[in-house]
Structure formats: C-alpha cells, structure tokens
KOLVO-186798 format. One record per atom (N, C-alpha, C): x, y, z; residue in three letters. Coordinates in steps of 0.05 Angstrom, whole numbers, plus 5000, padded with zeros to 4 digits. Layout:
KOLVO-186798
XYZAla
...
This chain:
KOLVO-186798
467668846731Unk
467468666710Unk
464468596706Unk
463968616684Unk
461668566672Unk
460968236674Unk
458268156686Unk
457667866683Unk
457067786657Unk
456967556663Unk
456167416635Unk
453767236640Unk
451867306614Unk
449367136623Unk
448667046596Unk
447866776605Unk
446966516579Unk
444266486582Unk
442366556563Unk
440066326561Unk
440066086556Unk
439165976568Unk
438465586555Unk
435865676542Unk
435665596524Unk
431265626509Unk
431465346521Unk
432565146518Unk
431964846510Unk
430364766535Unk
428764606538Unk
427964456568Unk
428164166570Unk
430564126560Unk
432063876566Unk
434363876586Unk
434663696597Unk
436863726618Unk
438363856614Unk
440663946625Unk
443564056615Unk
445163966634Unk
447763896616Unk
449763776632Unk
451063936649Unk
451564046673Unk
452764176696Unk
455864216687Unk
456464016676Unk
459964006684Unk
460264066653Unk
459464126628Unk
459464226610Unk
459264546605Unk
457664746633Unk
458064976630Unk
459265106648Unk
461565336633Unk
462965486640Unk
461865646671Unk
463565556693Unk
463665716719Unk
462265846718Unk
464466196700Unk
464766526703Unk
461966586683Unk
459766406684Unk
457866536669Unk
455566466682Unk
453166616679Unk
450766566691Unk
449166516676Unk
447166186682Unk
445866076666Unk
443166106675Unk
440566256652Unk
438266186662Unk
436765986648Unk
434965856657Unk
432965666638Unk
431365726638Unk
430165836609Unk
427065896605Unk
425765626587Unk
423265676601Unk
421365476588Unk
418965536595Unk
416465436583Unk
414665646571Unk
412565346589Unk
411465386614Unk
409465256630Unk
407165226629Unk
405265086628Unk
402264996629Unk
400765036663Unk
398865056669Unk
398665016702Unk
398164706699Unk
398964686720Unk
398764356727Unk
395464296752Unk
394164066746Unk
390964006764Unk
392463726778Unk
392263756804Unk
392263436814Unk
390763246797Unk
390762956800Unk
387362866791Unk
385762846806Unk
383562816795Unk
379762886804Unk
380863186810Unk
381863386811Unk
381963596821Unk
380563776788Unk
377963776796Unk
376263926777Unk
376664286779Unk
377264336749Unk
375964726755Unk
375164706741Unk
371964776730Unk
370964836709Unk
369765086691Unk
370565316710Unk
370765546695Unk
373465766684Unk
373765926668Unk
375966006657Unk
377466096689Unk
376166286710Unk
376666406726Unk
378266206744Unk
377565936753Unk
378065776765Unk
380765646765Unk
380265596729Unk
382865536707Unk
385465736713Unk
385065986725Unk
386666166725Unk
386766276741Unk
387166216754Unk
387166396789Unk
387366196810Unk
389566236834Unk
390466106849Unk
391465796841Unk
393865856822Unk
395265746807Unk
398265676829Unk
398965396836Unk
401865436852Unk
403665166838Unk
402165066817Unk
403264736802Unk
403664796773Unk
405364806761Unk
405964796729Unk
407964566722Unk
407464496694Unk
408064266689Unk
408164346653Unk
411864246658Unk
412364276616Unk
413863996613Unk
413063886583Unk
413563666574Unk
416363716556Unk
417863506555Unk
420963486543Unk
420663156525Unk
420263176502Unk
420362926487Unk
422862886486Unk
422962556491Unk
425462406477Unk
425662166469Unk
427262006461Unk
427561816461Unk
429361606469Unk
429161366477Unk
431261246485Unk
434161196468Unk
433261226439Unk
435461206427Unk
436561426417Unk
435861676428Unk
438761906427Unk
436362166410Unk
435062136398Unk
434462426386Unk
431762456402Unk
431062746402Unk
428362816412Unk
426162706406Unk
425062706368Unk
423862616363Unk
424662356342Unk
423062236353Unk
422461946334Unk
420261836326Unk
419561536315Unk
417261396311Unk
415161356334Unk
413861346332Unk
411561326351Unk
411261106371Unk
413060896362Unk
414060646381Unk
415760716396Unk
417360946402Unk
420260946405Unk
420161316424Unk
417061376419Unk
416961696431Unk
416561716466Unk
417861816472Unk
417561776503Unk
417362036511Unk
416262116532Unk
415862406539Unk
416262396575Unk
418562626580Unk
418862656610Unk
416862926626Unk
415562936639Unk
412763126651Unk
414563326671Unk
415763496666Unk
416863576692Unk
414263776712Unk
414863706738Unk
412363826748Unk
413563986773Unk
412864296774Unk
415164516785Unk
412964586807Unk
413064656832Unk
410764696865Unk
412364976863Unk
410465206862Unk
412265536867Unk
410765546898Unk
411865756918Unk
411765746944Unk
408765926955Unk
407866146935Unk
405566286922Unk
404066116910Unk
401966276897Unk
400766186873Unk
400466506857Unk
399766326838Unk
398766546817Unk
396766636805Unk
395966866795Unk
396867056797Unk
397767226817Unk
398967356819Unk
399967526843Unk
401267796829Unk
402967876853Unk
404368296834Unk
407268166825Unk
408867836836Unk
410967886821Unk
409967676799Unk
412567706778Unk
412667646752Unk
413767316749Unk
414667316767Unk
416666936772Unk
416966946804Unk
416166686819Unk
415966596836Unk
419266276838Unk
420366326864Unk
423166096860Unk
421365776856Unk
422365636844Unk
421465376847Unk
421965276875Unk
419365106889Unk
419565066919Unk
420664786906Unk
419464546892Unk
419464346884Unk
418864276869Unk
420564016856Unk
420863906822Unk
420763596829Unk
418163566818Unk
417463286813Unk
418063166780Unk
419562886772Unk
418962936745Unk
418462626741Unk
416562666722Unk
414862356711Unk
415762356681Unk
416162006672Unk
417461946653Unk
415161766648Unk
413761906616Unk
412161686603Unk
412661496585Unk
412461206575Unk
412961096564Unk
412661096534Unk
412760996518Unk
411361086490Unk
408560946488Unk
408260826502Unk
405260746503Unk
404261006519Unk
403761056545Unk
402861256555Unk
403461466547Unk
405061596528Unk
406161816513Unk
402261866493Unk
402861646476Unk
400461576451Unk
397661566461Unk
398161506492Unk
393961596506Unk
394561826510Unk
395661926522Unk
396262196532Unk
395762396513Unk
396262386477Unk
396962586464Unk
393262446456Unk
392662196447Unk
390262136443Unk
387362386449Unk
388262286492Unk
385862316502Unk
386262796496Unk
388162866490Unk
388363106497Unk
386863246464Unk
387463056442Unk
386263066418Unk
382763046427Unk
381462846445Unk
380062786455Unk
378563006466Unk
379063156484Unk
378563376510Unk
379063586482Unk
380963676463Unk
379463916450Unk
376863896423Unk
375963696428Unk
373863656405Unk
371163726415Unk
C-alpha cells in the first residue's frame, strides 16, 4: 500500500487531533538564520556560514484572523536549534530544539519599525 503524504505550506500551528492517522504530514516553512543578541557578523561570509539557529514569524491576532489593524497585530517568533550547522552536504538537518516567542502588538510595530530602519 501506497502512503499518503500531505503538505502543510501554512506555519501556523496545526491541530493534531484534526489530522487523519493513515497519512503523513510534512511542514514546510521557508526560515531566516537566527543571531543571539550582541551576537555581531558583519560580513556576507559570516552571515552565512556556520549557521545552527533559524527563526520564521506566524502573524496573528487575538481576535481570530491572521491579519488585522495594527492595534490588534501580534506576531509569534518561532525559533528552531538544528544539531549541525549550516552549510553542510545534507539538505535538512532534524530540529534539536523549538523555542517560541510571542510579540505583542506594540513590540510587533518596533520590530517591523526598527527592520524598515536596518534596510535604509
């Protein structure tokens, strides 16, 4: 018997007890590298190489839809530790550890600020 396999695109939670057993679920989502703070690299090479922290953002809101007003936007940071770093020869590394930070809609609005900020 042939398996069965589901993508999730989405990188919002998913409810466990909502998907079917007899099928196999992967989650893709598309990662940033993640910098401790004060943890400076200042060249591209630096930027990219010996990489083991990535970190993708999931907007929501407290009152039910993804996006909303700007009072009301909240953003969750999920932050993934692989057991490697990267680059390396394989292609995906297992997640060792999942940290996840929930910003408020105030800290949502510095956050998108200071990053408007940093590309000018």
């Amino acid at each position: 018997e042939a398996a069965k396999i589901h993508f999730i695109t989405d990188s919002s939670k998913t409810d466990v007890s909502k998907l079917d057993p007899s099928t196999c679920y992967i989650q893709v989502t598309a990662v940033e590298p993640f910098f401790n703070e004060g943890e400076h690299r200042f060249s591209y090479f630096e930027k990219n190489t010996n990489l083991g922290m990535f970190v993708f953002s999931t907007p929501f809101t407290l009152l039910g839809p993804a996006q909303g007003l700007v009072v009301d936007q909240c953003k969750r940071k999920t932050i993934l530790s692989v057991k490697s770093s990267f680059p390396c020869t394989r292609k995906r590394l297992p997640v060792q550890e999942k940290h996840e930070v929930t910003l408020t809609p105030i800290q949502n609005s510095i956050e998108v600020v200071e990053q408007k900020t940093e590309a000018i």
